[in-house]
C-alpha positions as a printed Julia matrix, in Angstrom:
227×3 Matrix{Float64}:
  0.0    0.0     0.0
  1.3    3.72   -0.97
  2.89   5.5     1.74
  1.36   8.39    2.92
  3.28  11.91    3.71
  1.92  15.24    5.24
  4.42  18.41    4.21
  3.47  21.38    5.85
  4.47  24.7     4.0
  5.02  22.73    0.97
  4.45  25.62   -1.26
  8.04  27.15    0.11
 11.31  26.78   -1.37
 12.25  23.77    0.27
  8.61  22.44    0.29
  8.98  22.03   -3.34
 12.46  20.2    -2.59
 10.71  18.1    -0.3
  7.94  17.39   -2.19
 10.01  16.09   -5.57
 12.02  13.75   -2.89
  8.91  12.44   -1.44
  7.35  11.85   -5.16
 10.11  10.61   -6.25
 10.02   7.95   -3.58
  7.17   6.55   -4.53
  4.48   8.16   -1.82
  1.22   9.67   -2.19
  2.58  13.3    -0.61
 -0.21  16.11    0.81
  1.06  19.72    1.36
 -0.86  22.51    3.08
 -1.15  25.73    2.12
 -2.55  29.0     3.72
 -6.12  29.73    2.86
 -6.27  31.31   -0.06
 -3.01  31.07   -1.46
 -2.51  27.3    -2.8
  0.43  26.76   -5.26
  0.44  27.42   -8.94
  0.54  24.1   -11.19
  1.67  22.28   -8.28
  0.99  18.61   -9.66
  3.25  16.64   -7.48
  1.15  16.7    -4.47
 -2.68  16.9    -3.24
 -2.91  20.26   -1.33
 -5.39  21.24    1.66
 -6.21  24.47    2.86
 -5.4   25.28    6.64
 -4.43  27.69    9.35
 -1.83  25.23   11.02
 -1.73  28.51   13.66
 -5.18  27.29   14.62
 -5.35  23.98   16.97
 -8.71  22.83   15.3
 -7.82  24.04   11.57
 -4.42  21.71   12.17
 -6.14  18.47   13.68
 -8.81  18.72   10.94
 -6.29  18.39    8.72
 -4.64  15.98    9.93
 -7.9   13.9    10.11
 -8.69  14.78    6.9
 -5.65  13.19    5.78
 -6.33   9.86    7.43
 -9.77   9.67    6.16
 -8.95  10.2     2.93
 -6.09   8.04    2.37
 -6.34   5.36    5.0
 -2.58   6.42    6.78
 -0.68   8.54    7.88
  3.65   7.67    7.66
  5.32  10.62    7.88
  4.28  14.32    8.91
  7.12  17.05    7.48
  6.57  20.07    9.64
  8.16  23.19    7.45
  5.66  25.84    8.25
  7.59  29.19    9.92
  9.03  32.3     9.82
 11.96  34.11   10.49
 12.71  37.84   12.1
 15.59  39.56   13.46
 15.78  41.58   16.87
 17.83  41.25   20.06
 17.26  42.02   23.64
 16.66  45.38   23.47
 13.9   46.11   20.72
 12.1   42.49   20.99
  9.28  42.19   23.2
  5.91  40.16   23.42
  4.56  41.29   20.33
  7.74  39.69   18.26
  8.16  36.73   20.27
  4.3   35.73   20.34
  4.41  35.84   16.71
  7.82  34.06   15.98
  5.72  31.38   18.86
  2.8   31.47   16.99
  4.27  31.19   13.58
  7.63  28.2    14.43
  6.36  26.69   17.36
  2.46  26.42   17.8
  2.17  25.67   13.96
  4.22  22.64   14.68
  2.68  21.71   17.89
 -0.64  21.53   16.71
  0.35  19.76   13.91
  2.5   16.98   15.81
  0.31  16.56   18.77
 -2.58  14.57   16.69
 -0.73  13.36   14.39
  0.78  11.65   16.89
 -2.09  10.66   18.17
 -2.99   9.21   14.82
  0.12   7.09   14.33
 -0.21   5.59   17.85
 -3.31   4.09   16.55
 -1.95   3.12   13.3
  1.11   1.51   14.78
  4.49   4.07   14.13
  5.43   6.58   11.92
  7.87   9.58   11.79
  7.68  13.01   12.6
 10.21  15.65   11.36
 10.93  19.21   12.23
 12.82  22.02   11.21
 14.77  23.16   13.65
 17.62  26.44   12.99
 21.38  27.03   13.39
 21.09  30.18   15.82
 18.8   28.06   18.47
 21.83  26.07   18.56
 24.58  29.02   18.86
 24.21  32.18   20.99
 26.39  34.39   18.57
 23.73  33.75   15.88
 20.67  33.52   18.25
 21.44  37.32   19.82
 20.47  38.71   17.02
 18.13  36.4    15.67
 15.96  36.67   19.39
 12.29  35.74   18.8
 13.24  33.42   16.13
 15.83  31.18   17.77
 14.11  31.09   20.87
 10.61  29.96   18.72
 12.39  27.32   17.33
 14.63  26.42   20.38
 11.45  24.78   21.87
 11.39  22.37   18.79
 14.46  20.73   19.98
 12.6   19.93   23.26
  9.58  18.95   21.6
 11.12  16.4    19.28
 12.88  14.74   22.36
 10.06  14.54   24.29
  8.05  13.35   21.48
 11.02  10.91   20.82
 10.38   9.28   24.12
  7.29   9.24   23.89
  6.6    7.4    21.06
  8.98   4.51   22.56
  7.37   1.23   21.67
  4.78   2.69   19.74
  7.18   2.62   16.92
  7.03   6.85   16.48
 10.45   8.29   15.75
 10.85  12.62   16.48
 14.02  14.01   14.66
 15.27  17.4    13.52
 16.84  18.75   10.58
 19.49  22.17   11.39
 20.06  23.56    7.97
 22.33  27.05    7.93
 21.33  29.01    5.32
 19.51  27.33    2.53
 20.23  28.2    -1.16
 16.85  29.89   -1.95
 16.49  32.8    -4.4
 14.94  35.22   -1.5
 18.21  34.86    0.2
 20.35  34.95   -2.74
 18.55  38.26   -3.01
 18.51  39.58    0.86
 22.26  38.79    0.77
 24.01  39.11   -2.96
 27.15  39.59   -1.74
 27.11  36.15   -0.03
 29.31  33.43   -1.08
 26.26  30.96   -1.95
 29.0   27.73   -2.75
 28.68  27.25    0.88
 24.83  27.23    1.75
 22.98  24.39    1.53
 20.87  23.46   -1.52
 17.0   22.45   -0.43
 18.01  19.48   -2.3
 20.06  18.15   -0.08
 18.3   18.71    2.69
 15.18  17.41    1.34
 17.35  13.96    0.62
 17.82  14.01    4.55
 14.5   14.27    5.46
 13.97  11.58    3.19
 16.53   9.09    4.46
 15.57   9.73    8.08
 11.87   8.27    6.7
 13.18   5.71    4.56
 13.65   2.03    5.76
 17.64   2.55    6.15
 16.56   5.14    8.65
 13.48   3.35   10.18
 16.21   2.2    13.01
 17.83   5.35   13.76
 16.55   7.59   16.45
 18.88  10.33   16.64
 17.23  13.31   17.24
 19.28  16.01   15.65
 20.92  16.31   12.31
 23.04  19.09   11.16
 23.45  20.29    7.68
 25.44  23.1     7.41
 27.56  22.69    4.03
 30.42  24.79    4.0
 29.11  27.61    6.02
């Protein structure tokens, strides 16, 4: 029976990495996409519509899913943003939205389908985590976005032990900067040789849901090229 995979933000730069690896492995791949704005002559994938900011809009959709096509194998969680500020000129207004936008989008997406691959017996789960929630020097500047998406390293170890003997594997992927033409263009003086191509990170993700990988469960993996 097809495999079934869930990308999140699949309209993105690296969603459309992700979603050529996953079609190109053979499974029956579903993207979301913000109401309203679903991808141009995307063919690769079936898209839904939903607020994954919104608890109910993100379990519906995940239901929807398992209706639909029977399973659920892997969940890709690439929804987020991104936004610069340190200390000084970040308060609650920034950080709730960095929250809202890399952390509760991938909570409410996890948490039921979770839930839904305890039923079904296992499956993988598979954030996005980010170089400066790793590293201070890059995180001071960086505030409410590496402390959004230092909570995903948490989550994926807690979900990690949680899905013990349920056969549910947690792991995240710490790209530096990715190859994208918005960042080619926010920073042209860049050497881009030593970013990472979506490609390759979207070969990652892959492996860490392939068989080879089914055994693995190391939580973190860093790509960061030559950068």
């Amino acid at each position: 029976m097809q495999k079934v995979v869930l990308i999140t933000g699949a309209g993105g730069n690296l969603g459309e990495a992700v979603v050529n690896e996953f079609s190109s492995l053979g499974y029956k791949v579903v993207g979301t996409a913000v109401p309203g704005r679903l991808p141009a002559g995307a063919t690769k994938a079936e898209f839904v519509e939903a607020d994954l900011t919104n608890e109910k809009a993100a379990s519906d959709a995940i239901d929807g899913v398992v209706a639909r096509h029977g399973r659920l194998d892997a969940v890709i969680m690439l929804v987020g943003g991104f936004a610069m500020g340190n200390i000084e000129d970040t308060g609650g207004a920034e950080l709730d939205k960095m929250l809202h936008l890399n952390f509760y989008t991938a909570y409410f997406t996890a948490r039921p389908a979770f839930q839904a691959m305890a039923k079904a017996g296992g499956g993988r789960l598979v954030f996005v985590g980010a170089r400066p929630a790793l590293q201070a020097s890059g995180g001071k500047d960086t505030l409410p976005y590496a402390l959004s998406k230092s909570l995903l390293f948490n989550l994926s170890d807690i979900l990690n032990e949680s899905g013990k003997g349920k056969h549910i594997t947690s792991s995240i992927v710490v790209p530096s900067i990715i190859d994208t033409p918005p960042n080619r263009k926010n920073m042209p003086d860049a050497d881009f040789n030593k970013w990472v191509k979506p490609e390759k990170i979207a070969k990652t993700i892959g492996f860490i849901c392939s068989e080879e990988g089914d055994a693995l469960r190391q939580g973190v993996y860093k790509i960061y090229g030559d950068s």
